[in-house]
N, C-alpha and C positions, 0 to 999 in steps of 0.2 A: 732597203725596202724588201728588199728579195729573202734577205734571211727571214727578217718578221714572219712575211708570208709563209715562208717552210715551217718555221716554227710554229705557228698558228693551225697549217694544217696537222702537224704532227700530235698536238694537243689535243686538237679535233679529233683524230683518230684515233690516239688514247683515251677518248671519254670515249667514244662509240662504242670501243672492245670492253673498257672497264663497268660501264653500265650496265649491261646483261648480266655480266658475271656476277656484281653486286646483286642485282635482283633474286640470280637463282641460286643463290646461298643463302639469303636472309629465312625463306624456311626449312634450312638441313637443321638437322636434331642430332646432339650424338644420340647411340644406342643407348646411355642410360636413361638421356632425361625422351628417348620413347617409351623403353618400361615404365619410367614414371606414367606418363599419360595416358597407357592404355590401363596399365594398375587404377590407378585413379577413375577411370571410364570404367570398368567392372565394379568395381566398390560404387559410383553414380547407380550404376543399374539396378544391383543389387538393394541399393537403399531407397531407391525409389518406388521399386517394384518391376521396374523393364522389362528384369532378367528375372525367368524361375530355379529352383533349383538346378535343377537337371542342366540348363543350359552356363548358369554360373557354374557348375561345377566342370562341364567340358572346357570351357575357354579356362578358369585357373590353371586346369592339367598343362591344357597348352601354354600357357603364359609359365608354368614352369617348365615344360620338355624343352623350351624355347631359351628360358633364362638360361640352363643345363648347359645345352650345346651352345650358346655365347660363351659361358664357362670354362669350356672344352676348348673352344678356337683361344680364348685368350692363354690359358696353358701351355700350348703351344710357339709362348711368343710375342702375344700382340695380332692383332687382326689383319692378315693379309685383304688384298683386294677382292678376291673371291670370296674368302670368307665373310668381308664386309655388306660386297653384293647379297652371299646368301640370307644375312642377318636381313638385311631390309628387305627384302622380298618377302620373306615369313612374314615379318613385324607389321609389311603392308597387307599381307592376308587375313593375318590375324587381327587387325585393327577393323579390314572390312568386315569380318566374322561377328565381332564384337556389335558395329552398328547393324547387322544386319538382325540380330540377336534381339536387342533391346528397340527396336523397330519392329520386330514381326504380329506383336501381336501378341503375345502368349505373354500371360502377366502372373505373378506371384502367386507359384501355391505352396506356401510354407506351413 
C-alpha cells in the first residue's frame, strides 16, 4: 500500500511540473515560422489599406535589417542563446511596430 501511495504522489508531481511546461511552449514559434507572420501582417496592411506607404516602407526595411542579422547569427554556427534572445526581442518590437502601425489611424495614400 505504501508503494502505490509513493507512486501516486510521484505521478502527481510529475503532472504538476509537466503541465506548465506544456502550456508555455504550445505558443513558442521558431524564428522562421515568426518572419512568416509578421511578413504576412505587413502584406494584411498593405492590402487592406492599414499601412501607408511611408510606414509599409519603414517596417519592410526593418523586417529586412532584421532577416540580415538572423542571417549573420546563423553563419556563425547556429543561433546561440543570446543570439536567440536578441532575435525575439527585436521580432517582439517589431511585431509591436507593425500593430501599432496598422492601428494608428493613418490609412492609404497611394
Amino acid at each position: 500500500m505504501n508503494r502505490i501511495t509513493t507512486l501516486v504522489a510521484a505521478a502527481a508531481a510529475t503532472l504538476a511540473v509537466a503541465t506548465p511546461m506544456a502550456a508555455s511552449a504550445a505558443p513558442w514559434q521558431t524564428i522562421n515560422a515568426r518572419q512568416a507572420r509578421i511578413d504576412a501582417r505587413i502584406d494584411q496592411g498593405i492590402r487592406s489599406g492599414a499601412l501607408n506607404r511611408n510606414e509599409a516602407y519603414r517596417l519592410r526595411s526593418d523586417f529586412r535589417a532584421l532577416s540580415a542579422r538572423e542571417a549573420d547569427y546563423r553563419r556563425s554556427g547556429g543561433l546561440s542563446y543570446r543570439e536567440r534572445a536578441d532575435l525575439d526581442r527585436r521580432f517582439d518590437a517589431l511585431s509591436a511596430r507593425v500593430k501599432v502601425q496598422k492601428h494608428d489611424g493613418q490609412h492609404r495614400r497611394w
